[in-house]
mmCIF file of the C-alpha atoms, coordinates in Angstrom:
data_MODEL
# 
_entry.id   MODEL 
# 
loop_
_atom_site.group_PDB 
_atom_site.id 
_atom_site.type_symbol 
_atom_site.label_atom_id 
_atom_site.label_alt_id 
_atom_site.label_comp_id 
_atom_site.label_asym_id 
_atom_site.label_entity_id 
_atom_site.label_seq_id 
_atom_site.pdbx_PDB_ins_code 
_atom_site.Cartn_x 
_atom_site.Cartn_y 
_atom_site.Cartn_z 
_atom_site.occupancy 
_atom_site.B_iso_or_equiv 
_atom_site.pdbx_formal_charge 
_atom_site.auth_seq_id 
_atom_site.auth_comp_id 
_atom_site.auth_asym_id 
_atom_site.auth_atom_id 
_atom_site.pdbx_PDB_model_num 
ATOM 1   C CA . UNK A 1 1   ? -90.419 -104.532 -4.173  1.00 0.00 ? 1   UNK A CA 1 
ATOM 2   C CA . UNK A 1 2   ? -87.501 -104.731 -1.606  1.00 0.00 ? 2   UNK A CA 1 
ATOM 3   C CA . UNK A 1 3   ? -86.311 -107.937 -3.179  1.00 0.00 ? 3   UNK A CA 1 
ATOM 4   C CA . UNK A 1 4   ? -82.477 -108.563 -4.680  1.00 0.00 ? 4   UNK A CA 1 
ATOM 5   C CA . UNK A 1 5   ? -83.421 -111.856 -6.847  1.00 0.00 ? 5   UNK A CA 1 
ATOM 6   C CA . UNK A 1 6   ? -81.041 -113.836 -8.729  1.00 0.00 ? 6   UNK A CA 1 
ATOM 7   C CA . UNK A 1 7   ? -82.741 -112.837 -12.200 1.00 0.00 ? 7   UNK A CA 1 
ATOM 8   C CA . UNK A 1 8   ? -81.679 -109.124 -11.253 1.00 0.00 ? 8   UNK A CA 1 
ATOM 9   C CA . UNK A 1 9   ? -78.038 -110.361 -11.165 1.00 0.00 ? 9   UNK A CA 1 
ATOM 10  C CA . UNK A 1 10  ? -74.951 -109.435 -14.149 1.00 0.00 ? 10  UNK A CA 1 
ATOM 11  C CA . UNK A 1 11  ? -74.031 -113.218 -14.394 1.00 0.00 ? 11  UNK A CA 1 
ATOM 12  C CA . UNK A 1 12  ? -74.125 -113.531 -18.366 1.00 0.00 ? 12  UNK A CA 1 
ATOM 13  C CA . UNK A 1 13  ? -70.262 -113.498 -19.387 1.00 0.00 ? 13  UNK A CA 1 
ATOM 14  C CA . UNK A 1 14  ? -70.924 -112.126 -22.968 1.00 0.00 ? 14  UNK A CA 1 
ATOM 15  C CA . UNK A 1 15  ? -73.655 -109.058 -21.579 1.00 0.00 ? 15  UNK A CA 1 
ATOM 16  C CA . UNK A 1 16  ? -70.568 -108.555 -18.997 1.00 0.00 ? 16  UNK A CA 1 
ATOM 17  C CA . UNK A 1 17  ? -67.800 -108.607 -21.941 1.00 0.00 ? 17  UNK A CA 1 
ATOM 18  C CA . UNK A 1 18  ? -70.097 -106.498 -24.191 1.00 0.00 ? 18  UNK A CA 1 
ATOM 19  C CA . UNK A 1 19  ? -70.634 -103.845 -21.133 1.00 0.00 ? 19  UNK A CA 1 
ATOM 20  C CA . UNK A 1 20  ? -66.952 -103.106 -20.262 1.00 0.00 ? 20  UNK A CA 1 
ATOM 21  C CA . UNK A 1 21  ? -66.062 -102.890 -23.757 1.00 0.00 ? 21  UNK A CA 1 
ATOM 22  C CA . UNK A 1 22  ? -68.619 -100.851 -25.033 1.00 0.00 ? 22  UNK A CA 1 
ATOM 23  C CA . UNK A 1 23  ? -70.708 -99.197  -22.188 1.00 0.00 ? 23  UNK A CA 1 
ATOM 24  C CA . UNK A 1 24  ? -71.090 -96.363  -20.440 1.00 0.00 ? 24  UNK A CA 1 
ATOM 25  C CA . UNK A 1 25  ? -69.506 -95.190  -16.857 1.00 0.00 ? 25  UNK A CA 1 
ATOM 26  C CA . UNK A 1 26  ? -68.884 -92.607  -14.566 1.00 0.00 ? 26  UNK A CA 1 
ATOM 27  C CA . UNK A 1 27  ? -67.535 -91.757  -10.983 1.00 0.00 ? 27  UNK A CA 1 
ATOM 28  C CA . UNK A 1 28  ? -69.686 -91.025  -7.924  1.00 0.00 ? 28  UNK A CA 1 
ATOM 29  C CA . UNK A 1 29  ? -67.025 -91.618  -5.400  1.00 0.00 ? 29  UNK A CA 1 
ATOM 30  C CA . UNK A 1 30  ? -66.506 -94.313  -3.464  1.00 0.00 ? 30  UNK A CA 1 
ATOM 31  C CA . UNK A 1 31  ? -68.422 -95.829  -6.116  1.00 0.00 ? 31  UNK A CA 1 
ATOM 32  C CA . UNK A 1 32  ? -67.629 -96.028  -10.060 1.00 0.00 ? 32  UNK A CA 1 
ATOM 33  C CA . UNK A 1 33  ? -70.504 -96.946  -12.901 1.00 0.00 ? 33  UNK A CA 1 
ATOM 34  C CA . UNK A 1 34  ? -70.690 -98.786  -15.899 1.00 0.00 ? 34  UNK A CA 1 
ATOM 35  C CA . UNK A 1 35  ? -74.106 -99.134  -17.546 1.00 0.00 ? 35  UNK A CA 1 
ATOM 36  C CA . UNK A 1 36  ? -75.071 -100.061 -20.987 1.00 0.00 ? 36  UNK A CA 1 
ATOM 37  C CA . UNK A 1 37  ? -79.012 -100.457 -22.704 1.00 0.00 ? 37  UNK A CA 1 
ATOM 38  C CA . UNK A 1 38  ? -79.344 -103.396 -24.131 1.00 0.00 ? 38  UNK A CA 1 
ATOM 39  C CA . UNK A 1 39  ? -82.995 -104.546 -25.911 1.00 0.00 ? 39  UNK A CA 1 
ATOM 40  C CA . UNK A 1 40  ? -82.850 -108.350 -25.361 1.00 0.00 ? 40  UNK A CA 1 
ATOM 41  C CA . UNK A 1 41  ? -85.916 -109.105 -23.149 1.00 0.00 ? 41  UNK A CA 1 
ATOM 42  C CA . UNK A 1 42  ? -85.314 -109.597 -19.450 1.00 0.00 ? 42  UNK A CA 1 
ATOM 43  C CA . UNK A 1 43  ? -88.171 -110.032 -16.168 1.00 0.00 ? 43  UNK A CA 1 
ATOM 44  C CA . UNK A 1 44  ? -86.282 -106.686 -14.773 1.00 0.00 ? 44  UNK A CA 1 
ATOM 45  C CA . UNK A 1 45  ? -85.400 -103.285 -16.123 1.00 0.00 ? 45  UNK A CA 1 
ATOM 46  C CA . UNK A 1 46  ? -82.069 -103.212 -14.279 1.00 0.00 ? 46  UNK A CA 1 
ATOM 47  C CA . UNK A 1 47  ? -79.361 -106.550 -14.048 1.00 0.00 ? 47  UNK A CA 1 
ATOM 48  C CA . UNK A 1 48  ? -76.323 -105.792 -11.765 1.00 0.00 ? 48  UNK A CA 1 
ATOM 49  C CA . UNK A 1 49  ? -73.232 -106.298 -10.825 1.00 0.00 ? 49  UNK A CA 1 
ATOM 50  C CA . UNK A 1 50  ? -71.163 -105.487 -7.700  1.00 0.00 ? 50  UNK A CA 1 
ATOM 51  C CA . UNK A 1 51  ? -67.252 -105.622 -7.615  1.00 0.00 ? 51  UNK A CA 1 
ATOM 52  C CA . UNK A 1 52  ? -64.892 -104.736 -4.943  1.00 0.00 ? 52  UNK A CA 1 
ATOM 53  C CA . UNK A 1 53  ? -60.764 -104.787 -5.723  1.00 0.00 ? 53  UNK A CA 1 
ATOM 54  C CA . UNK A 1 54  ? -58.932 -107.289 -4.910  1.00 0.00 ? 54  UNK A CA 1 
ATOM 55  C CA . UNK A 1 55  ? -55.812 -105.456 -5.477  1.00 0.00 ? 55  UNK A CA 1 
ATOM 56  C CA . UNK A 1 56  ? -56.744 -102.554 -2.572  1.00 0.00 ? 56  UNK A CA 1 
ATOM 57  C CA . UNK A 1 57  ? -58.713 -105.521 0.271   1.00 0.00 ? 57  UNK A CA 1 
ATOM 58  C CA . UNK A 1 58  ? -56.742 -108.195 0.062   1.00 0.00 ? 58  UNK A CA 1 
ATOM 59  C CA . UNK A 1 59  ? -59.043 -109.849 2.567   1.00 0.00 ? 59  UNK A CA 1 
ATOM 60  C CA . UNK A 1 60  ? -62.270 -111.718 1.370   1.00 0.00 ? 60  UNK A CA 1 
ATOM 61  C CA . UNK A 1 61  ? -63.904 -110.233 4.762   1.00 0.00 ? 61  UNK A CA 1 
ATOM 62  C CA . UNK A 1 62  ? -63.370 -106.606 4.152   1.00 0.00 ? 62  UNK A CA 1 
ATOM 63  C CA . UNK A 1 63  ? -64.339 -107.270 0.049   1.00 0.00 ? 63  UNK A CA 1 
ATOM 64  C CA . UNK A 1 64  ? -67.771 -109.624 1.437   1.00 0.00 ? 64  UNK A CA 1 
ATOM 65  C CA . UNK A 1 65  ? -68.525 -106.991 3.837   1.00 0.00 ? 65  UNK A CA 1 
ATOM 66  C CA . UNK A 1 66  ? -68.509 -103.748 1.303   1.00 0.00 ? 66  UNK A CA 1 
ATOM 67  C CA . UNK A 1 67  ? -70.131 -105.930 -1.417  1.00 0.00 ? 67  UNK A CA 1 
ATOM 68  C CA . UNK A 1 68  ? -73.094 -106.890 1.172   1.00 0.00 ? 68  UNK A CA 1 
ATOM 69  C CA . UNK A 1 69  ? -73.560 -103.261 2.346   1.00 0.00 ? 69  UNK A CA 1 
ATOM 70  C CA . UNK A 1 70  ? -73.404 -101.770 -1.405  1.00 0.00 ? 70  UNK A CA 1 
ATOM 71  C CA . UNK A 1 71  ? -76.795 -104.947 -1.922  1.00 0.00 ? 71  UNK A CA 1 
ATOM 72  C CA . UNK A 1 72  ? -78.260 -103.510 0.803   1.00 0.00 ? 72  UNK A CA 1 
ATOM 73  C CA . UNK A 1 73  ? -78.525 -99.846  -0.035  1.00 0.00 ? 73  UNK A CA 1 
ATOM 74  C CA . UNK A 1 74  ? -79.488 -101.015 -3.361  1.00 0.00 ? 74  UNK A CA 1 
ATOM 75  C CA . UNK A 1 75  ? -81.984 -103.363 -2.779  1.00 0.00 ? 75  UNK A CA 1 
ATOM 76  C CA . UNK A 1 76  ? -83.347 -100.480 -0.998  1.00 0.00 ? 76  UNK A CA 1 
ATOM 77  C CA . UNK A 1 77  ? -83.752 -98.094  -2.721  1.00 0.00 ? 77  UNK A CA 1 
ATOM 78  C CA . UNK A 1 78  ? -84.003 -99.645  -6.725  1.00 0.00 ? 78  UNK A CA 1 
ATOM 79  C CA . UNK A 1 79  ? -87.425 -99.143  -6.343  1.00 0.00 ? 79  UNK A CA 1 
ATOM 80  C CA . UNK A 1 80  ? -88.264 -95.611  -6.094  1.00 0.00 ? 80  UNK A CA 1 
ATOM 81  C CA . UNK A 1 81  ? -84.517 -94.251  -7.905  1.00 0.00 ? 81  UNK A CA 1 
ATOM 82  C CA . UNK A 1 82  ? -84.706 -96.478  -10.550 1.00 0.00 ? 82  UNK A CA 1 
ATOM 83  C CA . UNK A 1 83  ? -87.052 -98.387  -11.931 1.00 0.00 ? 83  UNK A CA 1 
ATOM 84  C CA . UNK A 1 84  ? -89.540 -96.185  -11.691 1.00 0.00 ? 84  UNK A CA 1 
ATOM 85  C CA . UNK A 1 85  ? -87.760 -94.162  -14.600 1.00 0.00 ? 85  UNK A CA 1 
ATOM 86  C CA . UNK A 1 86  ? -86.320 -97.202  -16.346 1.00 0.00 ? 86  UNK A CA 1 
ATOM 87  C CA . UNK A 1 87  ? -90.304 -98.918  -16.684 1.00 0.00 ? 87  UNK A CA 1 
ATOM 88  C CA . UNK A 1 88  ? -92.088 -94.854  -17.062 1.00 0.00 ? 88  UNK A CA 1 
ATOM 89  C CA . UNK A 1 89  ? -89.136 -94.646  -20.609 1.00 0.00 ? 89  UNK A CA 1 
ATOM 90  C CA . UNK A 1 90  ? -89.650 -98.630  -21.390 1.00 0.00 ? 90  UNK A CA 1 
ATOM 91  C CA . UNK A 1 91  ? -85.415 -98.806  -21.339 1.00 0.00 ? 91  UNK A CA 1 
ATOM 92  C CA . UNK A 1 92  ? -83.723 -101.849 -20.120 1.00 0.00 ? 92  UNK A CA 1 
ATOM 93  C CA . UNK A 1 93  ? -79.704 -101.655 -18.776 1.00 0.00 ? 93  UNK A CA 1 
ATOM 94  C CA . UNK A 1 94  ? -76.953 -103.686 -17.763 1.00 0.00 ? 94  UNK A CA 1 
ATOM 95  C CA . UNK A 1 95  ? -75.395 -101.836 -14.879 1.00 0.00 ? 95  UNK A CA 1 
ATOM 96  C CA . UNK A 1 96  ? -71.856 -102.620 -12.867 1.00 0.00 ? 96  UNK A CA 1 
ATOM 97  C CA . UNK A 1 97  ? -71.144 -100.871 -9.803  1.00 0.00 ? 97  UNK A CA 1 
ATOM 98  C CA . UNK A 1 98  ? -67.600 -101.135 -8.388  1.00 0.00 ? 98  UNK A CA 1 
ATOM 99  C CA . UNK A 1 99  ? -66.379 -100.060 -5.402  1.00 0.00 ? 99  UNK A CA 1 
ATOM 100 C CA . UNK A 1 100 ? -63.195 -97.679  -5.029  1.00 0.00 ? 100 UNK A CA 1 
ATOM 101 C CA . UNK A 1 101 ? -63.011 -96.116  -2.017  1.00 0.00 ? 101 UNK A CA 1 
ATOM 102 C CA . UNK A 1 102 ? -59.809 -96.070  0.025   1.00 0.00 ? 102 UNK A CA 1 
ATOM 103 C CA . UNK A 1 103 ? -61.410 -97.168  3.246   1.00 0.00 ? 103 UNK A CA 1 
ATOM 104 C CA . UNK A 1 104 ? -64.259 -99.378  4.086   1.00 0.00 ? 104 UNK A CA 1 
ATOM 105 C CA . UNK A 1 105 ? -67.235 -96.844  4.580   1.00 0.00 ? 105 UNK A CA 1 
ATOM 106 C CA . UNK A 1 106 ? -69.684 -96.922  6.717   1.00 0.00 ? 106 UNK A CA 1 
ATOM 107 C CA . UNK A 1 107 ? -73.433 -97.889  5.976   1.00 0.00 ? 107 UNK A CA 1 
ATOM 108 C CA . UNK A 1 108 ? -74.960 -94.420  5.813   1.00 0.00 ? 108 UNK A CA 1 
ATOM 109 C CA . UNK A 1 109 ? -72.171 -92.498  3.760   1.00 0.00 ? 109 UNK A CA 1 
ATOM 110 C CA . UNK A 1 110 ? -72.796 -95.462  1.355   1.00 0.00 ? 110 UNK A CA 1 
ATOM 111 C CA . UNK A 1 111 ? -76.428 -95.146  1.058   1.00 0.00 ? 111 UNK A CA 1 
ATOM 112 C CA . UNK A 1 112 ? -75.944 -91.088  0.699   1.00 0.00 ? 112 UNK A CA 1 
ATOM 113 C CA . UNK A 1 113 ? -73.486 -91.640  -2.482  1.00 0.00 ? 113 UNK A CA 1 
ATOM 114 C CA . UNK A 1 114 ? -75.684 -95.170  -3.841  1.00 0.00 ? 114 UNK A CA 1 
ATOM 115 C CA . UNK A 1 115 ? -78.125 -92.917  -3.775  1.00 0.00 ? 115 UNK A CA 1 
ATOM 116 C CA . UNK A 1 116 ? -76.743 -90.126  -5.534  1.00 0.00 ? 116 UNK A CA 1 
ATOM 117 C CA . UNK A 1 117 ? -74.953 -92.378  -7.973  1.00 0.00 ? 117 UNK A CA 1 
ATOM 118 C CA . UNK A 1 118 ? -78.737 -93.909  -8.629  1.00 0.00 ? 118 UNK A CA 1 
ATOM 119 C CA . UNK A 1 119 ? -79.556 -90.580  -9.395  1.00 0.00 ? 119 UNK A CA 1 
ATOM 120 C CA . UNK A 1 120 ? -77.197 -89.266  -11.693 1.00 0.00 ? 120 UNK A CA 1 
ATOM 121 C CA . UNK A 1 121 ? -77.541 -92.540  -13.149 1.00 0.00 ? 121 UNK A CA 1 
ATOM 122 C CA . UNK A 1 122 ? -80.810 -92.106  -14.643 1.00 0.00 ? 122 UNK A CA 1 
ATOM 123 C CA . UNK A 1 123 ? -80.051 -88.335  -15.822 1.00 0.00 ? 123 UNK A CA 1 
ATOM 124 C CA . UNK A 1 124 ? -77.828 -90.059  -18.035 1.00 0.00 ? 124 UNK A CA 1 
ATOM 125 C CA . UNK A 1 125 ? -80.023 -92.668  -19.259 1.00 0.00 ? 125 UNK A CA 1 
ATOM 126 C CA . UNK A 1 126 ? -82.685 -89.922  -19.805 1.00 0.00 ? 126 UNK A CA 1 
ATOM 127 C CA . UNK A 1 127 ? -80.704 -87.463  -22.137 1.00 0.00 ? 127 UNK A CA 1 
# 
């Protein structure tokens, strides 16, 4: 339940490719949202994918630490915000979640707007 396995993990290039091109997103500062439902089979309803700019941390620290608190929350708190919708409607999604804050934030004000951004997430999956 509060697990983060590798199977749950955005790694396939051409699910990635097909996401960004013709998914789904929206903005929840510090955090923006791409999702897309795809019906190939998969173990989980949700895989995932965290990014953090290069461009705005230039170092691998600061991008390693946000990327390991934005895990966190959501290894948290999947469970009960999302895939508890995702397996009641039988709807499986690729989902990228990219960080685009100004300033590192700190744990709680992330897991306030992860958890929003869950959230609003699945109002748009439901309409």
């Amino acid at each position: 339940m509060y697990t983060f396995k590798k199977e749950e993990r955005l790694c396939n290039k051409k699910l990635i490719d097909k996401l960004f091109h013709n998914g789904s997103s929206f903005l929840c500062y510090p955090f923006k949202a791409s999702w897309l439902l795809i019906d190939e089979p998969m173990q989980f309803p949700v895989q995932i994918l965290f990014s953090v700019s290069k461009r705005r941390y230039k170092h691998a620290v600061d991008r390693n630490l946000i990327k390991r608190r934005m895990r966190e929350v959501y290894r948290l708190n999947k469970q009960k915000h999302l895939y508890d919708t995702l397996n009641s409607s039988n709807k499986k999604i690729v989902l990228s979640v990219g960080f685009i804050g100004k300033e590192i934030a700190e744990y709680d004000f992330s897991e306030k707007k992860m958890l929003k951004l869950l959230t609003q997430l699945c109002d748009e999956i439901s309409k």
